[in-house]
Legacy VTK file of the C-alpha trace (Angstrom):
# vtk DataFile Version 3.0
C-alpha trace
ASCII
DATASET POLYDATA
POINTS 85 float
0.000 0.000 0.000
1.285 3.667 -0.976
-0.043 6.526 1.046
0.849 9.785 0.270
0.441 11.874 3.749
0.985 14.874 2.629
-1.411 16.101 -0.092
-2.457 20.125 -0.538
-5.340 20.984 -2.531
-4.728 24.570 -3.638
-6.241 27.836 -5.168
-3.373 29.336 -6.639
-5.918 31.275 -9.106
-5.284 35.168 -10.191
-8.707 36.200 -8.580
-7.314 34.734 -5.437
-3.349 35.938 -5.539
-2.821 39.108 -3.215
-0.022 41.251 -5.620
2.043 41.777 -2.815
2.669 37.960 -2.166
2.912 36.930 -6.236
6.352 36.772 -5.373
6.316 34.009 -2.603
3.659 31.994 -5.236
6.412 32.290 -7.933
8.952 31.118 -5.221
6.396 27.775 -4.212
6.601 27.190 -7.802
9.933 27.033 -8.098
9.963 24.579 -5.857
7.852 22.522 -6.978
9.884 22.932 -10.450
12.968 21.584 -8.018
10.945 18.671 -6.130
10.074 17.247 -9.944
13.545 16.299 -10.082
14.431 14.423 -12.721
11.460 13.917 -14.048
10.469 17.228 -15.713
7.354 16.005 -17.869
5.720 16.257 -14.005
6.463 19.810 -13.793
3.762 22.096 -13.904
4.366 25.359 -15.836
3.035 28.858 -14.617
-0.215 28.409 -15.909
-0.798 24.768 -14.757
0.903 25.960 -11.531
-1.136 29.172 -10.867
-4.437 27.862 -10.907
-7.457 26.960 -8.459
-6.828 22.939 -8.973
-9.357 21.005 -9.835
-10.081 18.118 -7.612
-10.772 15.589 -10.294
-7.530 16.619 -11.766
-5.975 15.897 -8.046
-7.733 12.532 -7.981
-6.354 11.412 -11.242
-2.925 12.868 -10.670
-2.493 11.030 -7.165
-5.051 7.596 -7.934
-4.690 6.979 -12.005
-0.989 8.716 -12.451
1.100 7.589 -9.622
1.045 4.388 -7.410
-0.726 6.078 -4.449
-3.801 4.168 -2.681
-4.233 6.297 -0.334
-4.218 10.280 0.610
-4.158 12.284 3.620
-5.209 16.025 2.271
-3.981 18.743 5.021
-5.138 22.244 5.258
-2.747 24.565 5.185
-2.716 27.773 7.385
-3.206 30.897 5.359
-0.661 33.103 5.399
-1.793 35.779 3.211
-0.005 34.299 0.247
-3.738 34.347 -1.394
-6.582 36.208 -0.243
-8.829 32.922 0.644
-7.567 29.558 1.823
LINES 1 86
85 0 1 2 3 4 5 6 7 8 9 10 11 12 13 14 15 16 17 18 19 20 21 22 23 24 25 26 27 28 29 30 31 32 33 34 35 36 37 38 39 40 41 42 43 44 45 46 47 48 49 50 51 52 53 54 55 56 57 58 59 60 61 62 63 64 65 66 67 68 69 70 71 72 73 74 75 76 77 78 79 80 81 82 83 84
């Protein structure tokens, strides 16, 4: 069994950026750009990145694309990185 524990659903979206944070957002990016490794066809670009995700997308990324059976989603304090959570 694969669980992935740590799983963030996020709304990255425009309408929910605060302008005076875009530059932490494009810093979480880059990170996740890092995490991918070696494995770039994973990495999300700005515009796949900097969006309100989907949650079917999320289901089919961590149940139909990778070798995860289960997920543990966490809520993440907001910080004021985006105006809503």
């Amino acid at each position: 069994m694969v669980v992935d524990a740590v799983v963030h659903p996020y709304d990255l979206s425009p309408a929910n950026q605060t302008p005076e944070n875009r530059e932490q957002l494009l810093a979480v990016h880059a990170y996740h750009r890092l995490c991918t490794g070696p494995n770039p066809e994973y990495a999300l670009d700005d515009h796949e990145f900097l969006i309100d995700f989907d949650p079917e997308a999320l289901t089919d990324a961590l149940f139909a694309e990778s070798p995860v059976d289960l997920a543990v989603i966490h809520a993440l304090p907001n910080l004021g990185f985006t105006r809503a959570g």
